[in-house]
C-alpha positions, 0 to 999 in steps of 0.5 A, a space after each residue: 500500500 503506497 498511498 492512502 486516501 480519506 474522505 474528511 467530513 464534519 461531525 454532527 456533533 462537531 469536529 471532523 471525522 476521517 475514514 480511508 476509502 481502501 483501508 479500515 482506518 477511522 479517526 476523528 478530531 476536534 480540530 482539522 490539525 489534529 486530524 491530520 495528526 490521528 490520521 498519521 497515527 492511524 496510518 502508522 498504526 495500521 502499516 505496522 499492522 500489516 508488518 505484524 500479520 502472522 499465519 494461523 494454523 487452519 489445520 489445528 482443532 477449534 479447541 487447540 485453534 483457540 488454545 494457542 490464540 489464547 497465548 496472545 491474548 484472544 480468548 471465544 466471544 461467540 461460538 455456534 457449532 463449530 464456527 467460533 469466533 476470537 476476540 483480543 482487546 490488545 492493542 486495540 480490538 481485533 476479531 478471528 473468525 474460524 469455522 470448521 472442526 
């Protein structure tokens, strides 16, 4: 990813708000300065993100599967059979969704 495009919009309740077109990058601000500043922080944050991104093992049981998600810190919010799903609060919220036995 070598540029990243934002809508900026007013808020209803005041400030701005920021959301890229081709990313999941969402920011708000009270002020349009700042909102440059959040938007530099979001992108950075969500680059090193991406750097960050590990392979799960797909091959591993939905009991063992979330026994070593365990170890980073995600632990079942929802499980229905044998679709599951994963949720961490670390660093921000981030879900797996897994389905399979």
């Amino acid at each position: 990813m070598n540029e990243v495009i934002f809508v900026v919009e007013e808020a209803p309740e005041g400030g701005f708000i920021a959301r890229a077109l081709d990313a999941s990058i969402f920011t708000e601000a009270d002020t349009l300065p700042e909102l440059h500043e959040r938007v530099r922080d979001a992108v950075r944050c969500h680059l090193r993100r991406a750097d960050l991104r590990v392979k799960l093992p797909w091959d591993l049981s939905g009991a063992d599967f979330a026994r070593a998600l365990q170890v980073l810190g995600y632990r079942i919010t929802r499980q229905t059979g044998s679709h599951m799903r994963l949720t961490t609060t670390e660093r921000g919220e981030h879900h797996v969704n897994r389905s399979g036995p």
